[in-house]
N, C-alpha and C positions, 0 to 999 in steps of 0.2 A: 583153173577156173576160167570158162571163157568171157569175152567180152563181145555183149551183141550190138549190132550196126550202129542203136542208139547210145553206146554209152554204157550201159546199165551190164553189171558183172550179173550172172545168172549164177542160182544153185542156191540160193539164201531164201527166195520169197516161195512160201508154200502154196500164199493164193494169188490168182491173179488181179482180180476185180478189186479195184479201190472201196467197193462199195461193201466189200466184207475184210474183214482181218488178214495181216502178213504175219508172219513167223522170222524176227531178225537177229540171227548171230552174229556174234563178233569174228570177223576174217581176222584168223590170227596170222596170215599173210601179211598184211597191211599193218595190224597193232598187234604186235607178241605179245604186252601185258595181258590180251584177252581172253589166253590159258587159263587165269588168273579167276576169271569172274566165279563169285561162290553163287550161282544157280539157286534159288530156296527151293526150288522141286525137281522134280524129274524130268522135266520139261527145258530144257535145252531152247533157249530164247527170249526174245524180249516179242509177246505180242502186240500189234501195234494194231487199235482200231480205227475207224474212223468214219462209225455212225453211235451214236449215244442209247440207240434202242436195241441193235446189234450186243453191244457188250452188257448191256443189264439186265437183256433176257439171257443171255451167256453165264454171267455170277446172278441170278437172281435178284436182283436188287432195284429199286423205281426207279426209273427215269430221269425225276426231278433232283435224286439226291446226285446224282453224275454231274446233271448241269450245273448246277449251283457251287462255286463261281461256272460262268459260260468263258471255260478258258482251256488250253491245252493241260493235261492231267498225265501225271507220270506217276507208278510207284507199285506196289505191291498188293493183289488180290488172291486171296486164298495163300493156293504155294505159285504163283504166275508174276511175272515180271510185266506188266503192261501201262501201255501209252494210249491215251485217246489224243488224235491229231484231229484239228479242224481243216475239211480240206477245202473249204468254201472258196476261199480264193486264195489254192493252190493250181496251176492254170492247165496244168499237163501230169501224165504218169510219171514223165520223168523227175520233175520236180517235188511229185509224192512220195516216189521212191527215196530220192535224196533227202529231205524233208525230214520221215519216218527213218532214215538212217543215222540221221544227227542226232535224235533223240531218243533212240535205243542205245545210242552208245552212250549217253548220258547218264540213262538210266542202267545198265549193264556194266559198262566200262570202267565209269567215274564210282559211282555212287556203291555197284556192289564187286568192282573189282581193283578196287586201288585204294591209296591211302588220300584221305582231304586232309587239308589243311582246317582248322579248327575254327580260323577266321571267315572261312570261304560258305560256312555252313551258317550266315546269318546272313539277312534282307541286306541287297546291294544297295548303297546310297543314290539316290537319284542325282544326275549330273547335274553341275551346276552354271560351268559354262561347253554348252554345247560345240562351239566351233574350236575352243583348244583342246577339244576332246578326238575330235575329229580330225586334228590336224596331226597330233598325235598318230592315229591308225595310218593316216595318210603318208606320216615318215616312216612306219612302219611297213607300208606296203611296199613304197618305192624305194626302199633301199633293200625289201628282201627280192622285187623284180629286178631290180638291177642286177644285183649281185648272180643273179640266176642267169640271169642274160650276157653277162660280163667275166670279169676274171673274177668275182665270189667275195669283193670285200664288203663290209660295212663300214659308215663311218659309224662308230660308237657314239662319240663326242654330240654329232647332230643329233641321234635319237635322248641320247639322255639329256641334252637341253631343249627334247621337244616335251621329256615328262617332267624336268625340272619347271617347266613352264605353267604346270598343273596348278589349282591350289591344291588344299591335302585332300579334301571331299572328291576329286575325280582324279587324285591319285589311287586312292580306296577302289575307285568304280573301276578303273582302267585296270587294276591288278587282277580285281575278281574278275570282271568279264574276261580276260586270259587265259584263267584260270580255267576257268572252265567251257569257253567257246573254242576256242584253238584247238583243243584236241578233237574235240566232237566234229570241226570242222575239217578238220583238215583228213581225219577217216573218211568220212560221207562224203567228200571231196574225190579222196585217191577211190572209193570204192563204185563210185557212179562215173568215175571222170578218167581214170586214170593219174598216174604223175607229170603227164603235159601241161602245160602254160600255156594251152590255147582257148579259146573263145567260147568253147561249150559252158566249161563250170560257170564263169560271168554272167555269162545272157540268163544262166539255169538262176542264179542267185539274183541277178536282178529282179526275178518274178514273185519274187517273194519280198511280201511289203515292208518297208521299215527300210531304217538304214542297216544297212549291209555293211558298213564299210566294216566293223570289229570280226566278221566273217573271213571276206577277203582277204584283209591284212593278215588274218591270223592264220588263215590254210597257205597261202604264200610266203608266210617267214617259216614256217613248219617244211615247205616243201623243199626251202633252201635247209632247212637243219639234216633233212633227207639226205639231199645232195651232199650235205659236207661230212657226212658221218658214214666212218666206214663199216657199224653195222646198227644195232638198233638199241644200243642200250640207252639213248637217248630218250625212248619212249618208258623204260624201264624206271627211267629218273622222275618220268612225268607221275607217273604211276606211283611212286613214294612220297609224290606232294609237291614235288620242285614245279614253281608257274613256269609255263609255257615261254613267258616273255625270259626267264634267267635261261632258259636252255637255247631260245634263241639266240641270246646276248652271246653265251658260252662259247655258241660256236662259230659269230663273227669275231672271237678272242674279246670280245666286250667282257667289261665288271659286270656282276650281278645286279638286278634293280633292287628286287625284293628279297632276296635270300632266303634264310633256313627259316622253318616255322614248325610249327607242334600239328602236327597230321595223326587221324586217327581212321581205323575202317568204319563203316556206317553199317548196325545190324540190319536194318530193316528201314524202307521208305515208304510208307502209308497211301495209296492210292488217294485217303479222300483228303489229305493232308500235306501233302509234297512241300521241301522246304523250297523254296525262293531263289531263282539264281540270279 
């Protein structure tokens, strides 16, 4: 599959124009569990829209009942896999593209191709202190750049006295967000960006509002799990429920944070209903 000037791997988007619908599979290049994903129809994709009037003259349905909440919308209409993304202040194609890629895999990957964890499928606690939350991702970044950059160790010790530093309410926050941002990022990452450590993916994810930092952190300790594993059954563990952060851990030789949990597959995710991540 080639990669064009901008970054962006070609062969996956059916449309061009932002202003109508993509077509997004899973590159089983990049995540082999994506063999995996059980499709509800015949339709091979996660379509991903993103105007509100577009997709409800498409399923027949009002306008008003889409908006309501006015929020990003992931899940299942008819037999179709589909995503309404807000691209209001998404600032570039590139960033749409990447965007719409995290969130198919969300919706495809996690949701109808892997196993969850049973905890991971209820409302995330809101954080409670924001800046040891943060400081957290923050040793998680710099210890999975370094190691990338350097001879590839971590220190274990520092990170787990960055989450021992937690209380237990953004211990909770910090597993789930893992759980299920790391993977999603770290595909939509190698799949727009490649597996370099250069300056595109950052500036692309700065553009996008909110803190970033559980983003970065998470595609960059992923890209060292990359680098240290010699093939990919790594992603295959993700895919049976294992958090993102224990496969990390595993393979700077770290203990597990979170360990084993009760995971089950998910039949179906309700377009007007999506659970909460």
């Amino acid at each position: 599959m080639a990669v064009t000037a901008c970054g962006l791997r070609t062969g996956v988007i059916q449309v061009a124009s932002a202003s109508d619908d993509r077509i997004y599979r899973i590159d089983t290049e990049i995540w082999a569990p994506g063999t995996e994903v059980r499709w509800p129809g015949d339709r091979v994709g996660v379509r991903v829209y993103y105007a509100v009037d577009k997709l409800a003259a498409d399923y027949g349905i009002a306008e008003t009942r889409v908006q309501e909440p006015a929020q990003m919308r992931l899940g299942q209409l008819e037999n179709d896999l589909v995503v309404l993304l807000p691209t209001g202040e998404l600032q570039s194609e590139h960033v749409i593209d990447f965007a719409s890629a995290h969130e198919a895999f969300h919706l495809a990957a996690q949701y109808y191709g892997a196993r969850i964890r049973t905890d991971k499928l209820v409302d995330m606690p809101v954080v409670s202190d924001k800046d040891a939350v943060s400081a957290f991702w923050e040793e998680i970044e710099s210890q999975a750049s370094g190691a990338l950059a350097g001879p590839g160790e971590i220190d274990c010790g520092r990170i787990r006295s960055a989450f021992d530093a937690l209380d237990e309410v953004d211990k909770v926050h910090v597993l789930h967000r893992a759980f299920w941002e790391w993977p999603a990022e770290f595909y939509a990452r190698v799949r727009a960006f490649g597996y370099g450590t250069g300056g595109a993916y950052p500036e692309a994810r700065a553009m996008i509002r909110g803190d970033n930092r559980v983003y970065t952190s998470g595609s960059t300790a992923m890209l060292y799990v990359h680098q240290r594993s010699a093939d990919r059954s790594w992603q295959w563990e993700i895919a049976s429920g294992r958090n993102a952060i224990d496969v990390f851990m595993r393979a700077g030789g770290c203990a597990d944070i979170e360990g084993e949990g009760i995971s089950v597959r998910v039949k179906r995710i309700d377009f007007f209903d999506p659970p909460r991540r």
